[in-house]
C-alpha angles and dihedrals in degrees: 000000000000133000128244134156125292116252125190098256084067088065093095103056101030077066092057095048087057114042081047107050104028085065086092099047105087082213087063090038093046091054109034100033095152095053097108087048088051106018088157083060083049100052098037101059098035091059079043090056091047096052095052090055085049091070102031107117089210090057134084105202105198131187137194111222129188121236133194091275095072100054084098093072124126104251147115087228129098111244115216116183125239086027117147108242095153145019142160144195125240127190123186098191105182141123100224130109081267101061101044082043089063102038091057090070088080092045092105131127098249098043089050101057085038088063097047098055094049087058093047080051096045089046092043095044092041085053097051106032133046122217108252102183098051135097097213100185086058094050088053089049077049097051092045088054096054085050094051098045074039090060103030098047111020108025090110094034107080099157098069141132121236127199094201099180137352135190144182127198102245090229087061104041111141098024100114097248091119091035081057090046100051089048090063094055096039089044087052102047080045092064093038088047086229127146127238138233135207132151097203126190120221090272093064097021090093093059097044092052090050093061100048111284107143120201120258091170152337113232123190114213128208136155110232108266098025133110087200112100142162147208133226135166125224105219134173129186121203119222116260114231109241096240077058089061098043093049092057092051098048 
């Protein structure tokens, strides 16, 4: 396995992994409770969302690929190389000379169209289609909730790393391809000394916990009216300074 960035011919697949392998996680259940009456919904605007992190100059959009080496794995599955199994989603939000310099790497021409069609696709298609497989009260509970951990934690915390999102094809699970992903970003906010984000449901909040995120808060969720709710932890981890890191492995 190895990591590389994510292309848009990956899109299609990067969908699939998703709306397969988040069913078991309550945070994808409590937003999008009508998917399995309108997959299609599902499907649609997920590859939609991806493809707007893939542009975003902001985002680092990571996958886990498989290479030659791991068709002898023990599995009833057909390995393919260069097949997607794992991604995830970094944000680096700041205001300092880092984060701009980074940012520039997707300045280019082509990403930059690239980034501007897809919002004249996410407007046009906003404004034609509703989205059938949402609970939209709930993702309101939901962004009241990120405003509030945004207010009470990080207001005064602009240079930070944020996993936005990470997933694992279910077929693939323990195999060390998220574990690989979280280390970059953790390796990176390390160098920058930067701090990093994640708001984790009870299906990440383990692994998180086991490389150095620490809790800020537990918020229940829960649209008004509604018995349905959901929990989520507000966590943070702080950089490790890198004599730190020298010293643990002497």
């Amino acid at each position: 396995m190895y990591i590389r960035g994510a292309t848009a011919r990956d899109l299609h697949r990067l969908a699939e992994i998703t709306i397969t392998s988040l069913k078991d996680d309550p945070a994808f259940d409590f937003m999008w409770p009508y998917r399995h009456e309108y997959p299609e919904d599902n499907f649609f605007f997920w590859q939609q969302t991806l493809q707007s992190w893939l542009y975003d100059k902001k985002i680092t959009f990571l996958v886990t690929v498989l290479d030659t080496s791991d068709c002898g794995l023990e599995s009833q599955i057909e390995i393919v190389p260069d097949t997607v199994i794992s991604y995830a989603i970094w944000a680096r939000h700041g205001n300092s000379n880092t984060a701009r310099q980074r940012w520039r790497a997707k300045n280019t021409f082509f990403n930059n169209i690239d980034a501007l069609t897809t919002k004249m696709e996410v407007w046009s298609h906003g404004r034609k289609y509703r989205r059938r497989d949402a609970d939209f009260a709930r993702l309101l509970a939901l962004d009241k909730m990120g405003k509030a951990i945004e207010e009470q934690f990080w207001k005064d915390m602009p240079e930070r790393w944020v996993l936005e999102l990470m997933v694992t094809h279910v077929d693939f699970r323990r195999r060390g391809a998220a574990t690989e992903l979280l280390k970059w970003g953790l390796n990176e906010a390390d160098r920058e000394k930067a701090p990093c984000k994640v708001e984790a449901s009870p299906m990440g909040k383990l692994l998180y916990a086991a490389n150095g995120f620490h809790d800020l808060a537990l918020f229940t969720v829960s649209a008004e009216g509604q018995k349905e709710s959901l929990e989520l932890w507000a966590m943070r981890r702080d950089p490790v300074l890198q004599e730190l890191q020298d010293r643990t492995r002497t």
